[in-house]
C-alpha positions in Angstrom: -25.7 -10.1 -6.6 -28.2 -12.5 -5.1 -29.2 -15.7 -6.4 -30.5 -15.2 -10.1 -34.0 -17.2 -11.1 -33.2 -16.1 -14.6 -31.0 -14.2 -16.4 -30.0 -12.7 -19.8 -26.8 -10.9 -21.0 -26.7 -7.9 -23.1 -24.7 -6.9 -26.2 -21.8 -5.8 -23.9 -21.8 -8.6 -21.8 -23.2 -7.3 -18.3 -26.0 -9.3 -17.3 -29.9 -8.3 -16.0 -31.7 -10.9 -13.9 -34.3 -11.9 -11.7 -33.7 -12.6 -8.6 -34.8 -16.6 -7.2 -36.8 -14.7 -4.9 -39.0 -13.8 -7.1 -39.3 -17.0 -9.3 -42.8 -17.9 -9.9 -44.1 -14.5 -8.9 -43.1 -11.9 -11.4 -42.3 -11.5 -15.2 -40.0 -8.8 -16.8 -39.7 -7.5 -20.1 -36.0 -6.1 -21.3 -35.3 -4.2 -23.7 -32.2 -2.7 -25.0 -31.5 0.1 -28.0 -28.9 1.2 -29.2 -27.6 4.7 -30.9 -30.9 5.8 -29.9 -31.4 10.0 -30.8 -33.0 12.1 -27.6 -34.9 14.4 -29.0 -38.3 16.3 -28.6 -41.0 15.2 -31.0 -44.4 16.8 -31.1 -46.0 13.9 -32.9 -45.4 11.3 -30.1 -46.6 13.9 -27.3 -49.8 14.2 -29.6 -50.7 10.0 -29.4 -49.7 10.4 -26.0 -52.7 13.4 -25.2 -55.2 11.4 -27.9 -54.3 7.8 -25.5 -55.4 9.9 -22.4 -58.6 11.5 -24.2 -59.5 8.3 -25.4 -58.9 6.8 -21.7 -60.8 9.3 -20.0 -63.6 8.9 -22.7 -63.5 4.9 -22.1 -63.4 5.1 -17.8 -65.5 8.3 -17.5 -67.5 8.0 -13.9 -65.2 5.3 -12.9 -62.9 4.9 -10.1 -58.8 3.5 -10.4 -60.8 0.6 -8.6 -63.1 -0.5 -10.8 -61.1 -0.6 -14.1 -60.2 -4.2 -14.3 -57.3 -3.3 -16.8 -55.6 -1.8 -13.7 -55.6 -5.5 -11.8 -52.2 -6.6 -13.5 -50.3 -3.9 -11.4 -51.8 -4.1 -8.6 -51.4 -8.0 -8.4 -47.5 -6.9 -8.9 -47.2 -4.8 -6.1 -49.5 -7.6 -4.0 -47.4 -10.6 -5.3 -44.3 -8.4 -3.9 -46.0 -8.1 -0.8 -46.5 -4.0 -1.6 -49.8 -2.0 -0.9 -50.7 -1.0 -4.4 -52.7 1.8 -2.8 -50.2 3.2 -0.7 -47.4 3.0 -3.5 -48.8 3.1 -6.4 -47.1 1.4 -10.3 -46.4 4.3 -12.5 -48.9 3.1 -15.1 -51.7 3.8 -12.9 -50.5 7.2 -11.8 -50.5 8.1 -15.8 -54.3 7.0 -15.5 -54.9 8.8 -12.5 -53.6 12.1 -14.1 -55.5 11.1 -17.8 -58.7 10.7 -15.3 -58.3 14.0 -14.0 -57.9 16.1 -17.1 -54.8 16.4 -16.5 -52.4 16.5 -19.6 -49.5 13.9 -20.3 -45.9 14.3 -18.8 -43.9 16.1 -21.9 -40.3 15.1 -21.5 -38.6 13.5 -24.6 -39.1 11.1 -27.6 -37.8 8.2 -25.2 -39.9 8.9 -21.8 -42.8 9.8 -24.2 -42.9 6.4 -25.8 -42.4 4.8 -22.8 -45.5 6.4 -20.9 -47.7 5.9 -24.3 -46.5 2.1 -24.1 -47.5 2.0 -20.4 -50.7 3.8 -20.6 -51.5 1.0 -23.8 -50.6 -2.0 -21.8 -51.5 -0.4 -18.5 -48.0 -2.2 -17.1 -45.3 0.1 -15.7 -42.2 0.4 -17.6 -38.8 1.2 -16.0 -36.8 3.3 -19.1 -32.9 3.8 -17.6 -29.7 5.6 -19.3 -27.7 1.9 -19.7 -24.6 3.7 -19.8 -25.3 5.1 -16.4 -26.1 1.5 -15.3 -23.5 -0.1 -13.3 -22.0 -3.7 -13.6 -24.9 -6.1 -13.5 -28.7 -5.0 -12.9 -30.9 -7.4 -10.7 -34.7 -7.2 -10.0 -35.2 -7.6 -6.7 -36.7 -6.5 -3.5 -35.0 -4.0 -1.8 -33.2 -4.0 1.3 -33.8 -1.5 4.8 -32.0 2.0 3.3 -32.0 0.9 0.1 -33.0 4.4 -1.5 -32.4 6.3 -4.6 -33.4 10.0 -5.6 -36.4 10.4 -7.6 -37.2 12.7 -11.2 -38.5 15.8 -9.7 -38.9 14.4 -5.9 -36.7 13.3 -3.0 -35.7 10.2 -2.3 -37.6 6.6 -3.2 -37.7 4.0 -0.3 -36.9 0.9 -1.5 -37.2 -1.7 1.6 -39.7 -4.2 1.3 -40.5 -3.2 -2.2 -39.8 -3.8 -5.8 -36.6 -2.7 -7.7 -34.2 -2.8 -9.7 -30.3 -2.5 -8.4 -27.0 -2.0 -9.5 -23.7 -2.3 -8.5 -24.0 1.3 -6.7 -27.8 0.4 -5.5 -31.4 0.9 -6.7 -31.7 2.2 -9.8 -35.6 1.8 -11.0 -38.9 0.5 -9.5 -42.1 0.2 -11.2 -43.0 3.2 -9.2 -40.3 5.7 -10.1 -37.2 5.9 -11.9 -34.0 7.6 -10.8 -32.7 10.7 -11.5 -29.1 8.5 -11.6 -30.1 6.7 -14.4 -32.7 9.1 -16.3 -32.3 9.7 -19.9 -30.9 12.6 -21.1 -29.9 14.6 -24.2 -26.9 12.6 -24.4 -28.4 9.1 -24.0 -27.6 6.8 -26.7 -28.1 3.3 -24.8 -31.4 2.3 -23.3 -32.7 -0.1 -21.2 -36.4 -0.7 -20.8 -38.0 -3.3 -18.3 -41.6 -4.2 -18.4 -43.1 -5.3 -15.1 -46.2 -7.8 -14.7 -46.5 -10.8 -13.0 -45.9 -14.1 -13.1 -49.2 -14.9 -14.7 -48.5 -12.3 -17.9 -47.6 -15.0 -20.2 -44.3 -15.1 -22.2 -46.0 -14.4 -25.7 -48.1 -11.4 -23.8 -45.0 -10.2 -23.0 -43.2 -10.6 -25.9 -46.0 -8.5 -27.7 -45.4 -5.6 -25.3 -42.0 -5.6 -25.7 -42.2 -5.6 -29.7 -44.7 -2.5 -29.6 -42.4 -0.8 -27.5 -39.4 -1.3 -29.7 -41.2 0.0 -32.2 -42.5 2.9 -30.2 -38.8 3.6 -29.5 -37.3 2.6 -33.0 -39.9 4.4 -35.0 -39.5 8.1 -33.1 -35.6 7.5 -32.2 -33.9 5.3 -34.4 -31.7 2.9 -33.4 -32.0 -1.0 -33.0 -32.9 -3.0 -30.5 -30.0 -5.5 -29.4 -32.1 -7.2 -26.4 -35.4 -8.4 -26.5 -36.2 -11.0 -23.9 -38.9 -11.8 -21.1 -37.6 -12.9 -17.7 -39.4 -15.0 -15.2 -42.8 -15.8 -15.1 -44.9 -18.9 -14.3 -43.6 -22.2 -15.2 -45.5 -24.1 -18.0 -46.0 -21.1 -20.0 
């Protein structure tokens, strides 16, 4: 693992930090639950098609470009040195698809909250199967062939970019998650990370992080064993 700017440990021990590469650039919000239940729920997929109604009702006749919510993300990818219009966060491709009339990825109770989160906040939010997690998880930007295979697409490219790695490799971006990692019927562990940069300050953060835990507790179960926001600008 490369040099860590910050760092925090979770129930079990293993560790998720920032890499000093980033210091000063980019802010992360973890979150961990545990004895989470998978499980379809109609209600959650129903805020999730009302979020998208009410977000093509809000940005009707406007492009990606000129919603201003949209400029946390793409200073992200830009702080990272990334082309947010060639790559785009996963936040904005949920707005994208809500702008088109498109309905809302259905998956599960987990992915759902996750994506009703993201489209709230407009932030991309990595959601990961911590069991499938190995060793220590680092944010960082990825190395030349650093890769992993997509949900329901081939593989992610990684170099140059932002990500989140493991002792087998990338594992997450704001982009895309990994099918590696995904959650599953059988997930019980999760680990979320919410990415912004360094400007999103600490108590922002914190405030995303406590609607998604209750996004995930409320429509899962389980309790949340990490909460804690890595990085950001100092001062704040």
């Amino acid at each position: 693992m490369t040099g860590a700017a910050d760092e925090i440990r979770l129930i079990e021990g293993r560790r998720v930090a920032l890499d000093a590469a980033l210091s000063g650039l980019v802010s992360v919000g973890v979150l961990a639950v545990d004895d989470f239940v998978v499980r379809d729920d109609p209600g959650l997929a129903e805020a999730l098609a009302a979020r998208f109604a009410e977000l093509r009702a809000r940005h009707a006749g406007h492009t990606p470009a000129d919603i201003r919510e949209l400029d946390e993300a793409r200073r992200l990818y830009r702080a990272a040195g990334v082309d947010p219009t060639r790559t785009r966060p996963s936040s904005e491709a949920l707005l994208r698809r809500a702008l088109k009339e498109q309905p809302p990825p259905r998956v599960n109770n987990a992915v759902d909250a996750c994506n009703l989160a993201s489209v709230t906040f407009l932030l991309p939010i990595g959601l990961y199967d911590r069991d499938a997690v190995r060793g220590d998880a680092i944010v960082r930007l990825g190395c030349e062939g650093d890769e992993h295979d997509g949900i329901r697409k081939g593989p992610v490219h990684l170099a140059g970019r932002l990500g989140l790695f493991d002792a087998l490799g990338p594992f997450g971006s704001p982009s895309s998650d990994s099918l590696r990692t995904c959650v599953l019927e059988e997930t019980r562990r999760l680990l979320a990370v919410v990415f912004a940069t360094a400007s999103c300050a600490p108590a922002t953060m914190r405030g995303h992080l406590d609607v998604l835990a209750a996004l995930l507790v409320d429509h899962g179960g389980g309790a949340v064993t990490t909460r804690a926001v890595l990085g950001g600008a100092a001062g704040h």
